[in-house]
N, C-alpha and C positions, 0 to 999 in steps of 0.2 A: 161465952162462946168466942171462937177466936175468927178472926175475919175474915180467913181464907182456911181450907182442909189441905192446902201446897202452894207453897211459892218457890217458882224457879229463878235464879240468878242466870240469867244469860240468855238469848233468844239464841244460839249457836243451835244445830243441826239437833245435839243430843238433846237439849233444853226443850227445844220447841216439840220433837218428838215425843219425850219422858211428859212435858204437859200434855201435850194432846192427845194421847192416848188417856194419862188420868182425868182427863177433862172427860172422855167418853165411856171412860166406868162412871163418869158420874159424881166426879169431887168438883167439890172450888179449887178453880184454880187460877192463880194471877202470875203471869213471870215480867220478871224487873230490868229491864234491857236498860244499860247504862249509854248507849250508843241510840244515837235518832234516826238509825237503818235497822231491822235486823236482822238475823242471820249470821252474825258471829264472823269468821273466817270466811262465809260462803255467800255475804251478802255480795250486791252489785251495786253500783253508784255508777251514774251521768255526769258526762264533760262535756257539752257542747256539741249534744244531740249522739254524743257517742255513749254507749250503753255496756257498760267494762263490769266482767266477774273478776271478783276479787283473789279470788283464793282456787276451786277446784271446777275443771273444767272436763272431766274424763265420765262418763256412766254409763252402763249397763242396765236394760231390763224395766227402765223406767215408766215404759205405757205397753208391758206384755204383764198381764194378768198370772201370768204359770211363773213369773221370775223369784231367782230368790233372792235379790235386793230387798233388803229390808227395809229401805226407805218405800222400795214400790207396795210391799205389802202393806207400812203402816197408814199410805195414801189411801188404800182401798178401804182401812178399818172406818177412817176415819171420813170416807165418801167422797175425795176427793181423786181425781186425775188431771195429768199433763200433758199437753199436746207435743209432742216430738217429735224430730226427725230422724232417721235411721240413717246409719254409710257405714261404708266398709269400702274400702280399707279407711283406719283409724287416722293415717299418719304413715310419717315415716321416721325413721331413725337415719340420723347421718354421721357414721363414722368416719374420723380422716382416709383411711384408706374405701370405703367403698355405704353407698346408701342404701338402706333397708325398708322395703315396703311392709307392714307392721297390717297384716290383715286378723280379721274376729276369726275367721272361717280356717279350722285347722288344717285343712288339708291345705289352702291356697299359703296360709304361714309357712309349712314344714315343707311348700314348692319354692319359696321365696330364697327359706334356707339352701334347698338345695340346690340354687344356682350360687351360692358362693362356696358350698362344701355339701355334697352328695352325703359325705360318710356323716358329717354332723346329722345332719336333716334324720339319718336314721337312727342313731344316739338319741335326739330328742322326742323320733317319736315314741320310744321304750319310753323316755320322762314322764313324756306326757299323758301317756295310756294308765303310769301311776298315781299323776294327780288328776284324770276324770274318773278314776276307782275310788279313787277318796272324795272327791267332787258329789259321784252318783250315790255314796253312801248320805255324806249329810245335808244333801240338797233337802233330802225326803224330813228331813225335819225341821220343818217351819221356824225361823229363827221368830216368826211374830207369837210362836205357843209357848218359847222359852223364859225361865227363871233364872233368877240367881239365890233359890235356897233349896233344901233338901223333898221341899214340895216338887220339885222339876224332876222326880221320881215319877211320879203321875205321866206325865210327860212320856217321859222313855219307855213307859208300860206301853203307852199306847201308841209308839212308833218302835214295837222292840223289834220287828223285824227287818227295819232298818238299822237298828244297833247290830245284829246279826251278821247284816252285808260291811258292817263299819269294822268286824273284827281281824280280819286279816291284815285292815290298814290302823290297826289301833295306833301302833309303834310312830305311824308317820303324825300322827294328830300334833303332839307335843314339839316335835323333831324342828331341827333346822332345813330349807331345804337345801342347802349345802352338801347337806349327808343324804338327800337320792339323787341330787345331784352327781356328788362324787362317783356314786354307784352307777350311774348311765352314761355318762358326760364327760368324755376323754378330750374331745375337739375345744380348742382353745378356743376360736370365734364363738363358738356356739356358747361356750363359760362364758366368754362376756357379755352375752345378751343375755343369759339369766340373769344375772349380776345385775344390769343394767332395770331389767323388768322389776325384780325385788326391788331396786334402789328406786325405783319412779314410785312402786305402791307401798313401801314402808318406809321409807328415807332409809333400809338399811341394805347391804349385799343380802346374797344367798345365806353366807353362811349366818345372818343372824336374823334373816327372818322367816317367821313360822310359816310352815306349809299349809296347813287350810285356807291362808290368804294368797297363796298363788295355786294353789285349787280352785280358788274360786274362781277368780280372774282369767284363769285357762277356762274352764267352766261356761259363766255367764258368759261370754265375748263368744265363745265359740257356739252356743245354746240358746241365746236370747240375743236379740239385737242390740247392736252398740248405737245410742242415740243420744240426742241430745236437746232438753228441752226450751221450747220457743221462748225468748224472752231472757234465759241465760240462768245463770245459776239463783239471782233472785224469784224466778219463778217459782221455783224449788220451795223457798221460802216462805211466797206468798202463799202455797197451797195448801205448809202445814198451819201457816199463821192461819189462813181462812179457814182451817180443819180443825183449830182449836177453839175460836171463836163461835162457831157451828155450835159443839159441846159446850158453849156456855163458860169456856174460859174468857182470860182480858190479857192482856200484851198491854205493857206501860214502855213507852220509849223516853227516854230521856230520864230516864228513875233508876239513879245510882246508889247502888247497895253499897252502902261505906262495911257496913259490918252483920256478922250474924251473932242473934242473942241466943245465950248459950246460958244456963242457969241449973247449977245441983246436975249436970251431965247430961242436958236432956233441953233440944233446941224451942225455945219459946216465939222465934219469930226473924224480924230482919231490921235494921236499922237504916234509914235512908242518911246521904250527905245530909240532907235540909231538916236532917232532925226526925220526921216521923216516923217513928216505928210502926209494922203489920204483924200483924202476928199470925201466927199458924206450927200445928206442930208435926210436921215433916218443912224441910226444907230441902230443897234439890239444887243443888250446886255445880252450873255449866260451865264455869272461870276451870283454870288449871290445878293440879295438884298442889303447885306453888304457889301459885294464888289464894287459894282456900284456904291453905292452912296457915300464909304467913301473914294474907293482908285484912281477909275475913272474919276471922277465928285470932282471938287475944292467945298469947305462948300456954298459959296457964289453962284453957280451955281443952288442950288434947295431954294425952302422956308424953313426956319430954323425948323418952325414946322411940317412941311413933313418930311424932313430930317429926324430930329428928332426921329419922331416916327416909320420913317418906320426903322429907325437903331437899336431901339429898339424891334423888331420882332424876337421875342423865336427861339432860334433854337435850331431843332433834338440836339442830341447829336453826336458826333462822334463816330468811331470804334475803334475796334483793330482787326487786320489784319492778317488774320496765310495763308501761301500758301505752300505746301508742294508738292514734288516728292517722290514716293515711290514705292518701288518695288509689285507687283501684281499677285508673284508666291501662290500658294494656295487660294486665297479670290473668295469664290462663292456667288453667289446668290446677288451680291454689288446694291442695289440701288442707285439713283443717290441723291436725295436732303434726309434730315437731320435734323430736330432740335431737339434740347438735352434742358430741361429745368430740370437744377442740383438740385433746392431746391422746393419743395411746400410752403413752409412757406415764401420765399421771393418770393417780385414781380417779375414779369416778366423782366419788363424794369429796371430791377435791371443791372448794369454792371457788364457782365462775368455771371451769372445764367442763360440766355437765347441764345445758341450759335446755329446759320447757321450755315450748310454745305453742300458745292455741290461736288460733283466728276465727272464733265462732260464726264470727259472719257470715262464711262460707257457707255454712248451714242457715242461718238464721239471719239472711240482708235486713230485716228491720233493728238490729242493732247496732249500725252506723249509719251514716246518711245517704242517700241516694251516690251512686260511685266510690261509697269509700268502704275500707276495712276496717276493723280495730282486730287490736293485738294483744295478746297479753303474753309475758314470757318473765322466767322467774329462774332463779337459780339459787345454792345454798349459799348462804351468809351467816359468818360468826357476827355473838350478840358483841364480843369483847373490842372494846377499843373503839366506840363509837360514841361519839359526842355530838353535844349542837355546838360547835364552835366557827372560826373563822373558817376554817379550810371544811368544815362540813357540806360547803357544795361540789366543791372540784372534787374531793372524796369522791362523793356520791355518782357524779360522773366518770372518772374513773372505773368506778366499781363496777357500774352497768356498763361498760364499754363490752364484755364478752357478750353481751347479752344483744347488743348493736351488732357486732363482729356473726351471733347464730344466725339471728335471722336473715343478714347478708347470706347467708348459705341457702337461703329460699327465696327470697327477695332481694337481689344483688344491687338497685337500686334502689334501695331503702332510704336512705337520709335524706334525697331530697323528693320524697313524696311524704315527707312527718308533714301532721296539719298541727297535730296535739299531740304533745309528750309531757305523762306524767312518771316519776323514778320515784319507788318507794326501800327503804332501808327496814333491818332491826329494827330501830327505833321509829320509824313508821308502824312499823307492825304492833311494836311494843306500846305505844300510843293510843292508837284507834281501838285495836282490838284486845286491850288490857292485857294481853297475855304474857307474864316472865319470858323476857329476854327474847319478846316475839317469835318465840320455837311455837311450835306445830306438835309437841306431846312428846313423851319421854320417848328414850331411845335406849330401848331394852331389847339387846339380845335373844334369840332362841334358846332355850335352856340358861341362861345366863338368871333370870331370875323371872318372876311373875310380876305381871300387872299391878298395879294399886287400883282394885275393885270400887263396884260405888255406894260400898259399906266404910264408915267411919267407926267411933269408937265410941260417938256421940249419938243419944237416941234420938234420934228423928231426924238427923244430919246422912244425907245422899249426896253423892256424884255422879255425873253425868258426862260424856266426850271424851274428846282425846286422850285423856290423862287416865282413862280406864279401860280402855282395850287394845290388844297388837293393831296396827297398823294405822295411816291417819288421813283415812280417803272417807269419803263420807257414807261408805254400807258399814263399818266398825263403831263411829258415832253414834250412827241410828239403832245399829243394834245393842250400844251402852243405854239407850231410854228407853228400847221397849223391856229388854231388862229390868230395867231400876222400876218400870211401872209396874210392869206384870208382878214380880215382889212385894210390891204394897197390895196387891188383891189378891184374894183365893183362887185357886187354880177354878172354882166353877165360876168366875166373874170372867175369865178369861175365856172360856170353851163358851160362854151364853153369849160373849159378843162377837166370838168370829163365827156363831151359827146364826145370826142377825145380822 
């Protein structure tokens, strides 16, 4: 008998998910976190009473029961809730020539627009009436009842009169939103703030990212409340961990999966640095596409032109990392989220011209100290040309220097209220959170090609996260584990636990 019925590689969003749900059909299950936080990208670490999320700061729908966040649905399988807090407006966006109040609530958005361009505001609302037609078609199907095999037939029988309302907008399902864009979307400001929207929730433009995820996003924000939960994105974590633990899983931290044993095509188990091998025969794989197949899995373990090409799979670029404590005597009116785009003449996904910023506090004052804020703000960074070498610090200063320069556009005396400054790099990224060349998930086009699913070649070998579904926000992770789980059980193991 083998020790465990699943072992997951990673505590990351999709890992903890794809466990905890198989932990609640009722398997063993242990996942092997090489990192002594977990949470993957989305964990939170303390500096000095300061309480910093690491990676994603943005959500929807989180403590509304009717939402179709898939993370909110598998909290509820799983018996678990969030304490939240709602706002609206999100943020602002600040353009060199003029700043944008970025509200959930459609109508008060497309009034925002139309104090800098009347004609746009009505161009976006035809957009937008597009993508809540497509929104209102696959909202009604539970992303928590979904598979990924020919059994997800069952499925679509029993929501066909949603597939019904979903056929007028079939054509958009696949589609770039570039291409309804083009078709509504004449006003040049109004292009850029799509542009801009796509490029926050895919890392890519319109034209190459898929339209049910800026469905959605128009969607949930404008349908469910935009919120944010107490304690910060670790909380997030704590709840599936304590949701998996419930079901009679185990979380091991500190337990570095050097390798997966692979034998006659067909996975027997996992290999730790210290030697001990576990065995079980499914394994679920949260690390990256790149990871899996080149650090994981021996060359000879997969077909050389699978391998191959799926190693060759673009990836996002990486960041650079500013998290700051500061003091919070005088600062009114502070909204929580932030983007600063420094130049019009360069692109967006230009590195250091496009910079995040969250200041969770503002919601959530028990994550700094009594008068102060913390900050976290991020921008993209290539992995190439990065070393630890002499000039490795001033580099790194440098590098965050735009990222000093955004936030001075919200906080203009920012430098001297720093209590605590930490700067993280690529190779920050690439360190803590094992991830190749610390990217954030492949960077695939609309129609340009498909995903690398979280089907291998190998029997009993799954994936799970980024590196398996469009987009790299945490509703596309979680919906890669309910996935990968729902799959390992029959469709009636699935219908007997959400009627329980």
């Amino acid at each position: 008998m083998a020790d465990w019925d699943v072992i997951t590689i990673g505590s990351g969003i999709g890992g903890l998910v794809a466990a905890g749900l198989l932990a609640r059909y009722g398997q063993r299950v242990l996942v092997c976190e090489s990192h002594n936080i977990p949470g993957g990208a989305a964990h939170s670490f303390s500096r000095d009473g300061f309480h910093f999320d690491s990676g994603p700061s943005f959500y929807c729908g989180l403590a509304d029961a009717n939402s179709c966040n898939p993370l909110r649905q598998v909290l509820t399988v799983l018996g678990e809730t969030l304490p939240t807090v709602a706002y609206d407006p999100l943020g602002h966006y600040h353009f060199p020539d003029v700043t944008f109040p970025v509200y959930g609530n459609s109508q008060r958005y497309r009034e925002a627009i139309a104090q800098i361009t009347p004609t746009g505001a009505e161009e976006f609302r035809r957009f937008e009436q597009r993508m809540l037609a497509l929104y209102d078609g696959l909202k009604e199907i539970p992303t928590i009842e979904l598979r990924s095999d020919w059994q997800v037939i069952s499925v679509f029988l029993k929501y066909w009169r949603s597939l019904l309302k979903l056929l007028p907008q079939i054509g958009s399902i696949n589609s770039a939103v570039g291409q309804i864009m083009d078709e509504y979307i004449q006003d040049s400001w109004v292009r850029r703030l799509i542009d801009l929207e796509c490029f926050l929730l895919s890392g890519l433009k319109a034209d190459g990212t898929v339209t049910p995820e800026v469905a959605f996003m128009i969607g949930e924000r404008d349908r469910t409340p935009i919120d944010y939960p107490l304690g910060g994105s670790g909380a997030i974590v704590d709840a599936l961990v304590r949701g998996l633990k419930r079901w009679g899983g185990e979380l091991r931290l500190s337990t570095h999966v050097e390798q997966i044993v692979v034998k006659a095509n067909k996975v027997e188990g996992v290999k730790l640095r210290n030697g001990e091998i576990i065995t079980a025969p499914i394994v679920i794989s949260n690390a990256t596409v790149w990871d899996t197949y080149s650090k994981l899995l021996k060359p000879e373990d997969l077909p050389a032109n699978y391998r191959q090409q799926a190693l060759e799979t673009p990836a996002v670029e990486s960041f650079m990392h500013l998290h700051l404590g500061i003091t919070a005597e005088g600062i009114e009116g502070l909204t929580g989220h932030h983007v600063v785009v420094h130049h019009t003449e360069q692109d967006i996904t230009e590195p250091g011209n496009t910079c995040m910023i969250s200041i969770p506090s503002v919601w959530d004052a028990s994550l700094a100290p009594p008068g102060h804020h913390l900050i976290h703000a991020y921008t993209l960074e290539s992995y190439a040309g990065w070393q630890r070498d002499a000039d490795y610090p001033q580099k790194k200063r440098q590098k965050a220097e735009p990222l000093f320069q955004a936030i001075e556009k919200v906080i203009p005396d920012l430098r001297s209220r720093i209590k605590i400054e930490l700067i993280g790099t690529p190779l920050t990224h690439a360190r803590y959170l094992r991830r190749y060349q610390g990217t954030y998930g492949p960077a695939i086009a609309a129609g340009k090609s498909t995903f690398p699913n979280f089907q291998t070649p190998i029997a009993g070998l799954y994936r799970v996260g980024d590196s398996t579904m469009p987009g790299i926000g945490v509703p596309a992770v979680a919906a890669s584990g309910i996935l990968c789980a729902n799959t390992l059980v029959s469709p009636q193991q699935t219908q007997e636990l959400l009627i329980n």
